[in-house]
C-alpha distance (Angstrom), angle and dihedral (degrees) to the residues before:
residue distance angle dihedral
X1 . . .
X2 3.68 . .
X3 4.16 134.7 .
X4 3.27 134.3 175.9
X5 4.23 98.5 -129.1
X6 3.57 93.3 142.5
X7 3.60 96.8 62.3
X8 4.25 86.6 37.6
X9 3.56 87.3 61.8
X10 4.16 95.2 43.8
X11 3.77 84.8 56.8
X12 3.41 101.6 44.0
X13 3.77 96.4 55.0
X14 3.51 95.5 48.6
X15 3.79 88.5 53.2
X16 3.75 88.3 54.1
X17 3.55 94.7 52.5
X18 3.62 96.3 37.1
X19 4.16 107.3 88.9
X20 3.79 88.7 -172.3
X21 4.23 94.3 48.8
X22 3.78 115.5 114.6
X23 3.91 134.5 -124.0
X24 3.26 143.7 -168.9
X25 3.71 93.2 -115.6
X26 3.74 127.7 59.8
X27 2.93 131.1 -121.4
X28 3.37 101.4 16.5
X29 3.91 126.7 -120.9
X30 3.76 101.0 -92.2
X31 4.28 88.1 39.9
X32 3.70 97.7 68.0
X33 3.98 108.1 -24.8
X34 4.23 94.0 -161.8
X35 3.57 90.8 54.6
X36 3.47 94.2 48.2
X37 3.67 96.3 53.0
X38 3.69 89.7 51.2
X39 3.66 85.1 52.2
X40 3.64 96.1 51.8
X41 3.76 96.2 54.6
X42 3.78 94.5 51.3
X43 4.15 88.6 47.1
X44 3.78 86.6 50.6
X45 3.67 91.4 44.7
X46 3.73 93.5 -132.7
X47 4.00 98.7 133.4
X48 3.45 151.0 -20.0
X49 4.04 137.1 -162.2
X50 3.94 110.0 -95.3
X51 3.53 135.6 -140.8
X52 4.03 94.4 -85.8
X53 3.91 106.3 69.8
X54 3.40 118.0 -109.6
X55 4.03 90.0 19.9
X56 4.07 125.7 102.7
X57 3.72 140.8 -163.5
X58 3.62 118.7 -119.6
X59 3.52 106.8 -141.2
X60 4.35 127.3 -147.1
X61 3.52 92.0 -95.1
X62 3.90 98.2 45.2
X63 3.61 91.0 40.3
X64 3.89 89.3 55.8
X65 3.78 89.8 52.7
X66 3.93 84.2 54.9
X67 3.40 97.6 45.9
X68 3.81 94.1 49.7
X69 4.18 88.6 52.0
X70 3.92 84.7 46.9
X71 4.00 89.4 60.8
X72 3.68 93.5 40.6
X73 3.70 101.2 51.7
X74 3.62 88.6 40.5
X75 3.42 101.5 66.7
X76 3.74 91.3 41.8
X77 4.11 85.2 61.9
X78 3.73 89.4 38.1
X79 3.84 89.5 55.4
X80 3.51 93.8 54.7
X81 3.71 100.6 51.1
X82 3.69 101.9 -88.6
X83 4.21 118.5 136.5
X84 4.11 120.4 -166.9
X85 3.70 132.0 -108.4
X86 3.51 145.4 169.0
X87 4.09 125.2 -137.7
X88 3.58 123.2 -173.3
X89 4.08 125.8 -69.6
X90 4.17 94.5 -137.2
X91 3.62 122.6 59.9
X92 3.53 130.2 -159.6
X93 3.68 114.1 -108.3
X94 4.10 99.8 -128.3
X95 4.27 84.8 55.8
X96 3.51 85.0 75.5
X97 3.87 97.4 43.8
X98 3.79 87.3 60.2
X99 3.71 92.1 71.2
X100 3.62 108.2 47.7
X101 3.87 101.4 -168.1
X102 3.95 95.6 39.3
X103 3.89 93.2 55.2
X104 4.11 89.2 38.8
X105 4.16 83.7 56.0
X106 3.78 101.8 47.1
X107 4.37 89.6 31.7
X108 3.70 92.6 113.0
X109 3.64 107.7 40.6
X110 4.18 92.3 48.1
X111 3.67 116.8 128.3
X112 3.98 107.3 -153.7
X113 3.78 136.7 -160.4
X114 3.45 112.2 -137.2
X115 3.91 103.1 163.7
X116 3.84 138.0 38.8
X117 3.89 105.2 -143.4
X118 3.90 144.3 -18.2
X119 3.72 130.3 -95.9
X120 3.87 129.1 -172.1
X121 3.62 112.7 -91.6
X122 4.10 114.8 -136.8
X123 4.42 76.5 -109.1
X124 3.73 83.0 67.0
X125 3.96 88.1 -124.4
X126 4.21 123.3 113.1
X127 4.01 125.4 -85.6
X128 3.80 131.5 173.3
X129 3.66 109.0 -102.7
X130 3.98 133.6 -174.7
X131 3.85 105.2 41.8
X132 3.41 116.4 -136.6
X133 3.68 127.1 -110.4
X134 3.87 92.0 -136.7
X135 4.32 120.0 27.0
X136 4.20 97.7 -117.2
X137 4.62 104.3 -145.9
X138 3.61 107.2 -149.5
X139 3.49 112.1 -132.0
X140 3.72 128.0 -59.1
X141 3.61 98.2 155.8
X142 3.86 124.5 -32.3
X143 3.99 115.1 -119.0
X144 3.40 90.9 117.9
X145 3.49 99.6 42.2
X146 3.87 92.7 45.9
X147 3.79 90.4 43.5
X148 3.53 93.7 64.7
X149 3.87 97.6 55.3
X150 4.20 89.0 44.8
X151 3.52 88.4 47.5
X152 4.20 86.8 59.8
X153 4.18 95.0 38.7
X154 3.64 99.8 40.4
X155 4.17 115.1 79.0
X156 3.78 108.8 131.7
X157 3.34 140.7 20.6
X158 3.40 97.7 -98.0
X159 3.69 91.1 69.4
X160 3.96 94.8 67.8
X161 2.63 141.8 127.9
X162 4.07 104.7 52.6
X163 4.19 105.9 -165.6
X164 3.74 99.6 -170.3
X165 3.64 129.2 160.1
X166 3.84 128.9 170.6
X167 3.66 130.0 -154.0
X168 3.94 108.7 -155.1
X169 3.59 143.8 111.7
X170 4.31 127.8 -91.2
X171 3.71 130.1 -159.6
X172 4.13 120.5 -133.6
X173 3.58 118.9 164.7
X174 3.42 111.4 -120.1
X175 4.06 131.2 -165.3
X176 3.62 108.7 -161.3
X177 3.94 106.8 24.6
X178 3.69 134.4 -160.9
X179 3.75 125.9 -169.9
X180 3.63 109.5 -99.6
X181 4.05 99.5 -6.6
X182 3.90 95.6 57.2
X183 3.76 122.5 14.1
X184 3.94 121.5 137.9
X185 3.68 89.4 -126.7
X186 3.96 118.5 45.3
X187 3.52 144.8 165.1
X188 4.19 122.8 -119.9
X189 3.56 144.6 136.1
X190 4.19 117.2 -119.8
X191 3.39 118.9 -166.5
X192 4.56 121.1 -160.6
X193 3.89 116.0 -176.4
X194 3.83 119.9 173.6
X195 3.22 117.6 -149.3
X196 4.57 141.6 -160.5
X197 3.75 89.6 -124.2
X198 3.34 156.0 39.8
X199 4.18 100.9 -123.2
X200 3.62 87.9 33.9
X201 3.73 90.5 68.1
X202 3.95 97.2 34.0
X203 3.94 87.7 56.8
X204 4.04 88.5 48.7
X205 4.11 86.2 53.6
X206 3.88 85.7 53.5
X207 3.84 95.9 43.3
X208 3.85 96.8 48.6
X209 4.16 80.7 50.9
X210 3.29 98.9 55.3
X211 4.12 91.1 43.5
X212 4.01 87.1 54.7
X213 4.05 86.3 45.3
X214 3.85 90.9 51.2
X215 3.77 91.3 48.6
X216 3.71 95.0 45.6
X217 3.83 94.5 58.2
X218 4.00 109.9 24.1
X219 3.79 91.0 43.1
X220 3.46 106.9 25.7
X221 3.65 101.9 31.8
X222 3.92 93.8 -137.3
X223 3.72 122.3 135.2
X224 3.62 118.7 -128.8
X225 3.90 154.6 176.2
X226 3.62 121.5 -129.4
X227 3.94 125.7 -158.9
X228 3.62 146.9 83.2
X229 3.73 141.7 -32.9
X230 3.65 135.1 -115.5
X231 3.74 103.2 -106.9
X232 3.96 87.3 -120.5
X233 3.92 82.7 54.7
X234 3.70 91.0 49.8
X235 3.88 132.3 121.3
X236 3.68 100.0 -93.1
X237 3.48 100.4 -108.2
X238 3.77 106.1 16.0
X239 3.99 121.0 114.4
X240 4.15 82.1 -140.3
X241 3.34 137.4 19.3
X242 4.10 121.1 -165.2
X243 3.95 126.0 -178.7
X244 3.60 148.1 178.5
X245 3.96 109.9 -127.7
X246 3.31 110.7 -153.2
X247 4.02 123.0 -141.2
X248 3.89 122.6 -140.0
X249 3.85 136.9 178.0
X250 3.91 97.4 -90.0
X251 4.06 86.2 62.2
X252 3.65 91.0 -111.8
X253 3.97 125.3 128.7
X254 4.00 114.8 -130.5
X255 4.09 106.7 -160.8
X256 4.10 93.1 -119.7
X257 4.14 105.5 -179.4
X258 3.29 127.4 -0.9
X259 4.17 136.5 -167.3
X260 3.80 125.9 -165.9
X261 4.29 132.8 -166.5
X262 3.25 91.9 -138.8
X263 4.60 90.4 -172.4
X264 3.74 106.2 -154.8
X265 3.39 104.3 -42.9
X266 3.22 103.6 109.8
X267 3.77 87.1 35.4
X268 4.03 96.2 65.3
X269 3.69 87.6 41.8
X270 3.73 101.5 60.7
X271 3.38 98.9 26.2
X272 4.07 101.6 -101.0
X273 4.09 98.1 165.9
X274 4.00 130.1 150.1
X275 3.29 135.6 173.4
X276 3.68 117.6 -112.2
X277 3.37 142.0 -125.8
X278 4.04 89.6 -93.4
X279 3.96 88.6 43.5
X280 3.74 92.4 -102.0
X281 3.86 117.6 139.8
X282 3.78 109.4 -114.6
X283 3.87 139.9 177.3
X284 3.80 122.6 -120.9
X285 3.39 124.6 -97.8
X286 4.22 98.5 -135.1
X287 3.73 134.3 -175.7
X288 4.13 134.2 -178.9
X289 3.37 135.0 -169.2
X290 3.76 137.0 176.4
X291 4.09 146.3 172.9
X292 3.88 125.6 -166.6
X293 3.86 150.2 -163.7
X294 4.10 74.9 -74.3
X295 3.57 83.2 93.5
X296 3.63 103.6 59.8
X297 4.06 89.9 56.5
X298 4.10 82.3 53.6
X299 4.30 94.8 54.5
X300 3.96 79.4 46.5
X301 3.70 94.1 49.7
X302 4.03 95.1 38.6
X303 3.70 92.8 44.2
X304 3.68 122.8 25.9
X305 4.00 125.6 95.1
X306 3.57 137.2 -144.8
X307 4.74 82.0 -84.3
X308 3.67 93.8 54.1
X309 3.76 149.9 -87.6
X310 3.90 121.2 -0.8
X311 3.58 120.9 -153.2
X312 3.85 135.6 -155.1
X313 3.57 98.7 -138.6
X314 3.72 94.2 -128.8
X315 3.83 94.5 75.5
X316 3.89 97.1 30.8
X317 3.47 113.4 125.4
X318 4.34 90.3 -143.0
X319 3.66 105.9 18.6
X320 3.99 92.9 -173.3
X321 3.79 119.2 30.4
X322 3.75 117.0 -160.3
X323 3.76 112.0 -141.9
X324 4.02 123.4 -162.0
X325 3.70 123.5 -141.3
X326 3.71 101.7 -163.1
X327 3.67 110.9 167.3
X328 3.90 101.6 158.5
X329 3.87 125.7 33.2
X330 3.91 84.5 -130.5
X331 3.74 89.1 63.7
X332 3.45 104.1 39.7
X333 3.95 102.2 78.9
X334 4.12 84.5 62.6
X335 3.73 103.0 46.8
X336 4.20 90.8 43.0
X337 4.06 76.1 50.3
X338 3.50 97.6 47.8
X339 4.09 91.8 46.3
X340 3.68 95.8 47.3
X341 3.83 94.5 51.8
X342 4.21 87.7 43.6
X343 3.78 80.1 52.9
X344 3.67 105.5 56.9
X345 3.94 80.9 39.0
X346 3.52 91.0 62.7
X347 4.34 101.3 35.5
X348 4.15 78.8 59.0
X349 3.62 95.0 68.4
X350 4.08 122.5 64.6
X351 3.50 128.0 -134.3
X352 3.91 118.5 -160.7
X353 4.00 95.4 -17.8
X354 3.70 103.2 -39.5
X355 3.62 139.2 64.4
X356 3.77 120.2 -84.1
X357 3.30 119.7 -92.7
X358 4.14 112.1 -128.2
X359 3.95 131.7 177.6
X360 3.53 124.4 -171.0
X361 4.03 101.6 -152.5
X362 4.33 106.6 -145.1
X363 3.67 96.9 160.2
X364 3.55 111.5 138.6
X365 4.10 91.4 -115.9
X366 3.88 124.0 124.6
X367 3.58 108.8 -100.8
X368 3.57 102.6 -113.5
X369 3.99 83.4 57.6
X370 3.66 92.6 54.6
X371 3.64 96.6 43.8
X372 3.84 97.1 52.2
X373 4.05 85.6 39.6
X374 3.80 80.6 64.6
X375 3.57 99.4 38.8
X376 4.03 95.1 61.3
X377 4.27 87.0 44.4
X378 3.81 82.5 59.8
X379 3.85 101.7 -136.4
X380 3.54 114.9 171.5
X381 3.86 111.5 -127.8
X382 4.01 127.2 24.5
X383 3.33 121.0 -170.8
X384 3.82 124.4 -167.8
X385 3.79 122.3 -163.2
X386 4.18 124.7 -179.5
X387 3.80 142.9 144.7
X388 3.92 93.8 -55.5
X389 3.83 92.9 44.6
X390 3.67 86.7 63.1
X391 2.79 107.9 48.2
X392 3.87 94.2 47.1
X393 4.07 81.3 40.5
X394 4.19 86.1 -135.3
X395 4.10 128.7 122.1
X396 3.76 120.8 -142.7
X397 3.44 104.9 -134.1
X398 3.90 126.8 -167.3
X399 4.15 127.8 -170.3
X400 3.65 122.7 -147.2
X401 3.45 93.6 -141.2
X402 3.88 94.6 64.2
């Protein structure tokens, strides 16, 4: 197989060291970096801000970056014993008046249900109707929530430890959003356990860090520092919070998973009691732990260049795109051949632990529109294959990392 690298890298430094070169993205990163990232999701076609303020759309290709982390980190938690679940989104309001300092640190960002349905007004426009006896939160996070059903399964020892993790979305307001690192509704997975002891649920804290710590830089390719929080940067609540801070490109840290001993807080307030291996009554020892679509604005803010998104090829959606040069209709039955068969070449081999992911790109686009269409998605590997490829019976092959 043949590429042209040399002459990729030639180009590439003298757009570097060119102030007057074009890209695909503008500004560039060391114009105005925030702009640019917003610029690089909607070139990558990853998101963009809905309707409802503060909300966004999570678009085919940014979903399939999601849905490839999803898989990932779910076998990681599967491998250590944890099963899925899902809890309710709305949470009654007196949950959160159990635990003082949890409701105190998530007061201002609470989205509340007041009402149960709509009725026409005598204006002939829509109004909440039928008050509810008890103000429903929708989910922030879900201690409380959680806590209640533990507090019902959990009565001996023997029942612990609880592994659960839930994959679902929460609601925060937020002020000043960001696609993917501050929207008021996001996407993550949280996971509670409850646990017999004391050191049994300190060492699951630690485990669940290191898990989030081996995702951030095998899968993701994004350096980080793991440790603990300030107490004023703590979960409120928690008796320890520990995180993975997450480097990117304009030398800031974004806080990309984080896990918290939570002691028995949350135990004496919903109720989480067993009785012990001596018969005494005792409170569990509990723990969560979550990471969200956060993460995908950190790969794009770690990886991306002044053309577009960047992707390790781990979480790519296509890892290889497949790109037609088809000149002359008397050709073009051959090279769509030729890529097809290369394709189901390629989809039979495995990359990490699944299959690799292949697209064979037949839109009726000029070439040099397709290829820079896939340049600012950031897959990893493009292949183009026409006339002359064949009959040479080579592939030119460029990397978006070079």
């Amino acid at each position: 197989m043949a590429g042209h690298f040399g002459s990729a890298r030639l180009i590439a430094s003298a757009m570097t060291n060119s102030p007057e070169s074009k890209t695909a993205i503008s500004p560039r990163r060391d114009q105005d970096f925030p702009e640019w990232y917003q610029q690089v999701i909607r070139a990558a076609e990853l998101a963009e801000s809905s309707d409802v303020r503060g909300c966004m759309v999570i678009r085919p290709w940014g979903f399939g970056i999601c849905e490839n982390m999803q898989r990932q980190l779910d076998a990681m938690f599967r491998a250590t014993g944890h099963r899925n679940a899902y809890f309710p989104l709305f949470i009654p309001l007196s949950y959160f008046a159990k635990e003082a300092e949890h409701v105190e640190g998530f007061a201002k960002e609470c989205a509340v249900v007041t009402h149960s349905r709509l009725e026409v007004g005598p204006d002939g426009k829509m109004r909440p109707a039928s008050e509810l006896a008890e103000p429903l939160v929708v989910r922030p996070t879900s201690e409380t929530i959680i806590g209640a059903s533990y507090a019902k399964w959990v009565q001996s020892y023997r029942d612990l430890p609880i592994l659960i993790n839930q994959w679902a979305n929460v609601v925060r307001w937020e002020m000043r959003p960001r696609l993917f690192l501050r929207t008021t509704e996001f996407l993550w997975q949280e996971g509670h356990t409850v646990h017999e002891t004391e050191a049994e649920a300190r060492e699951e804290t630690e485990r669940m860090l290191n898990i989030y710590e081996t995702f951030v830089r095998e899968h993701c390719a994004v350096p980080g520092f793991a440790g603990e929080k300030s107490e004023s940067e703590r979960f409120p609540g928690a008796v320890q919070t520990l995180s993975i801070e997450a480097m990117v490109q304009d030398r800031k840290a974004i806080q990309a998973g984080t896990s918290h001993f939570l002691g028995q807080n949350f135990a004496r307030a919903s109720g989480i009691q067993f009785q012990d291996r001596e018969g005494k009554q005792e409170f569990g020892w509990t723990t969560s732990w979550g990471m969200s679509t956060r993460m995908i604005g950190t790969v794009v803010m770690m990886h991306s260049d002044d053309d577009g998104l960047v992707l390790p090829p781990r979480i790519a959606p296509t890892q290889i795109v497949i790109l037609p040069i088809t000149p002359k209709e008397e050709t073009r039955g051959k090279v769509l051949e030729a890529c097809d068969r290369l394709a189901e070449q390629l989809r039979a081999q495995k990359f990490g632990d699944a299959p690799i992911e292949v697209e064979v790109d037949k839109r009726d686009l000029g070439g040099g529109a397709k290829n820079w269409d896939w340049i600012k998605k950031g897959v990893p590997l493009r292949l183009e294959i026409g006339p002359r490829d064949l009959e040479k019976d080579s592939v030119a092959i460029s990397r978006r990392d070079q």
